[in-house]
N, CA and C of each residue as an Amber inpcrd file, in Angstrom:
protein
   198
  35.4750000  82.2230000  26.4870000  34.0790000  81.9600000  26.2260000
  33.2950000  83.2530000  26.3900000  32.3700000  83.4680000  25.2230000
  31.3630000  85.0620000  25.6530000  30.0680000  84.2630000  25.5750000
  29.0020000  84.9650000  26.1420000  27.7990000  84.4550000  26.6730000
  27.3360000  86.0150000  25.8690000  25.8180000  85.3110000  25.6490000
  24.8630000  86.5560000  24.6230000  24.1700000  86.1740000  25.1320000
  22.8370000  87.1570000  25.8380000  21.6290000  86.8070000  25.9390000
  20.8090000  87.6420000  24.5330000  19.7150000  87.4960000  23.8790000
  19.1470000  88.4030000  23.2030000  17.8700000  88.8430000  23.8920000
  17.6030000  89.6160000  24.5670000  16.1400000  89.1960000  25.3140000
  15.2180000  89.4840000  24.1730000  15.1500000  90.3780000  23.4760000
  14.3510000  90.7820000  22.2360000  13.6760000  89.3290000  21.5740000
  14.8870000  88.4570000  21.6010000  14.7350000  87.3870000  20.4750000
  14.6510000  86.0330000  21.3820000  14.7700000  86.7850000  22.3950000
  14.8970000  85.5110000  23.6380000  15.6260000  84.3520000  23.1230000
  16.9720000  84.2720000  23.0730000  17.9160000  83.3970000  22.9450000
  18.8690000  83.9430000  23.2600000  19.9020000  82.7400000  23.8380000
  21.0910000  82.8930000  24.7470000  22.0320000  81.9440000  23.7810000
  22.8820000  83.0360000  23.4150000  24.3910000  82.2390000  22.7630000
  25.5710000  82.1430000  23.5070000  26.3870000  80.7830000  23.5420000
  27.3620000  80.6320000  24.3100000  28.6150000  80.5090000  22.8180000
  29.8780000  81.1120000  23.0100000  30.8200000  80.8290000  22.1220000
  31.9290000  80.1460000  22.5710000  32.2600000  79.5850000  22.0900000
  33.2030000  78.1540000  22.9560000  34.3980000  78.7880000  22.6830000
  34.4260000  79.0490000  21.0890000  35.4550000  79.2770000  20.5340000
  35.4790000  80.3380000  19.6880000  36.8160000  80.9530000  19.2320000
  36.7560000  82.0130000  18.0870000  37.0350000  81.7790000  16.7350000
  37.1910000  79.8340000  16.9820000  37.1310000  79.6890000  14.9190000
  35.9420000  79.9820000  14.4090000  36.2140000  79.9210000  12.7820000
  35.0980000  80.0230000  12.2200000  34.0650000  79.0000000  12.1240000
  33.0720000  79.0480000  12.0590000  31.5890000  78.5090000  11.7810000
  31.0690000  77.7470000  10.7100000  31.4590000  76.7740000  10.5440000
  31.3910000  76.2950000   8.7620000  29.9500000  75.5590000   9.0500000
  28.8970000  74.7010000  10.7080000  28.5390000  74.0490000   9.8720000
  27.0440000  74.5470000  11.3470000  25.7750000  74.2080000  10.9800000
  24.8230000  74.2540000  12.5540000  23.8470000  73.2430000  12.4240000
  23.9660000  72.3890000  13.6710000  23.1220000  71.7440000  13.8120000
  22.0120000  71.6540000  14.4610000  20.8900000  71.7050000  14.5340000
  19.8190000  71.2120000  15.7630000  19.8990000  70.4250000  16.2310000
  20.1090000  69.7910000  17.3430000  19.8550000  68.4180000  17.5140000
  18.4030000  68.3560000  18.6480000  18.3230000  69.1530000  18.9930000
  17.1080000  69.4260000  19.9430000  16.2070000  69.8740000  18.9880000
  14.7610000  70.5060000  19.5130000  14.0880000  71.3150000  18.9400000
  14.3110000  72.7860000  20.0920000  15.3410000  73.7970000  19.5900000
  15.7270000  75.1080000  20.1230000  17.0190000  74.9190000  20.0570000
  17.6770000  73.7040000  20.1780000  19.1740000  73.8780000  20.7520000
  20.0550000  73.2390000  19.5640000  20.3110000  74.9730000  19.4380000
  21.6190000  74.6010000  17.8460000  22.8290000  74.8400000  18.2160000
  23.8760000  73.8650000  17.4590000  25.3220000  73.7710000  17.9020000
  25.9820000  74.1170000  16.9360000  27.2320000  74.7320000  16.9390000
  27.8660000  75.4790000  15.6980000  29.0640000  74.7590000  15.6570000
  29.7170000  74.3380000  14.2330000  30.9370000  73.5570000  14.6260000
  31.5470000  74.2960000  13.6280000  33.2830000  74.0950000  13.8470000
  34.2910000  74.8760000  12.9830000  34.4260000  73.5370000  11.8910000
  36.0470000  74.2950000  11.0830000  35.9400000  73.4460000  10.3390000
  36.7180000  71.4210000  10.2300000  36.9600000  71.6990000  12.1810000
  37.1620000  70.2590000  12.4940000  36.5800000  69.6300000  13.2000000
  35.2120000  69.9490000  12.9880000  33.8690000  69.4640000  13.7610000
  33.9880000  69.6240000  14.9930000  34.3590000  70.2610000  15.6750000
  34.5300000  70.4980000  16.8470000  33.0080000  71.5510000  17.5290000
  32.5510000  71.5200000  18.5120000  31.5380000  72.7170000  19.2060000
  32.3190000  73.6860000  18.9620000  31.7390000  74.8120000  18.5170000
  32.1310000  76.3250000  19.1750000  31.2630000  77.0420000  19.3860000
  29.8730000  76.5220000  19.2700000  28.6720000  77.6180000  19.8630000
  27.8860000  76.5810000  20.3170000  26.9710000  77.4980000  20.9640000
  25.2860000  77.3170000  21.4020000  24.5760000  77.9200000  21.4400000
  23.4570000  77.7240000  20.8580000  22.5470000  78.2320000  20.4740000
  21.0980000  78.0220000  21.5090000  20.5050000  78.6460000  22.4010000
  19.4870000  77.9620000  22.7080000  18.0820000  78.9160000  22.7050000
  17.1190000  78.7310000  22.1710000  15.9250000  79.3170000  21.8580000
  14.5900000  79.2160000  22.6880000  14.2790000  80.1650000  22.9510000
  13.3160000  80.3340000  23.8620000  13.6560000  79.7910000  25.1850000
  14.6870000  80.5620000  25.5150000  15.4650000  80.4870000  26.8540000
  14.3770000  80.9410000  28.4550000  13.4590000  81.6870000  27.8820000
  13.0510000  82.0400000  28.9930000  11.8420000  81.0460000  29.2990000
  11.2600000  80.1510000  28.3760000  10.4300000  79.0420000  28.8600000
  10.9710000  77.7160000  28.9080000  12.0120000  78.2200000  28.8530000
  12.9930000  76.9170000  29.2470000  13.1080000  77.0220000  30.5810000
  13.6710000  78.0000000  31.0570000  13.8110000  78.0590000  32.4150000
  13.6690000  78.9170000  33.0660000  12.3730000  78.3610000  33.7930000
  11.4620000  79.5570000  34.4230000  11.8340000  79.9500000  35.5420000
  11.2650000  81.5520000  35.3830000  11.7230000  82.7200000  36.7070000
  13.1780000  83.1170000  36.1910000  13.9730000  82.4170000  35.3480000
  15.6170000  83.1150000  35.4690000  15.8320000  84.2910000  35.0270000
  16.5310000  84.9840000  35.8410000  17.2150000  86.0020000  35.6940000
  18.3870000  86.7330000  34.6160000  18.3390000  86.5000000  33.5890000
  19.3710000  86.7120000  32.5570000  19.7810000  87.3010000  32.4570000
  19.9010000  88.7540000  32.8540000  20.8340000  89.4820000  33.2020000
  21.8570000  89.2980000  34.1810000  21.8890000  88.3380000  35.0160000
  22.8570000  87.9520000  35.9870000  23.2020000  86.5150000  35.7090000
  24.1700000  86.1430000  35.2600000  24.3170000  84.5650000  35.1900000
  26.3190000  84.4200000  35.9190000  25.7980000  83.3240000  36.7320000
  26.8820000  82.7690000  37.9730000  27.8420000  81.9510000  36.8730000
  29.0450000  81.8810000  36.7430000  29.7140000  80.1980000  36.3150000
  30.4160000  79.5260000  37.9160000  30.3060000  78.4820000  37.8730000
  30.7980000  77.5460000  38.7710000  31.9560000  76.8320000  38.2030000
  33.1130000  76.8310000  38.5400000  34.3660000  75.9730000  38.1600000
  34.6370000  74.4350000  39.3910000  34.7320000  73.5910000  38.7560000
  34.8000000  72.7100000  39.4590000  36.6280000  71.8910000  39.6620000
């Protein structure tokens, strides 16, 4: 998995996967999902990350494994 922040464009992409990209959906208003070509997730898309969640730090992001 690679993580993108853009701060410029203020959006944060997550890549699930390294297939290709055939199809994107919104299903939110900001939050687009990228699917290959067996409908599966392989991205995220989320827009205007920084009034989404306020004060965060995006240059530093933790993962937690459970």
């Amino acid at each position: 998995m690679r993580v993108h922040f853009d701060e410029k464009a203020d959006v944060l992409y997550l890549r699930l996967g390294e297939s290709r990209i055939v199809e994107s959906q919104e299903v939110q208003p900001g939050i687009v999902l990228d699917f290959n070509e067996q409908s599966q997730g392989v991205g995220i898309d989320i827009l205007g990350v920084q009034g989404r969640v306020p004060q965060a730090n995006l240059r530093q992001i933790q993962f937690e494994v459970a």
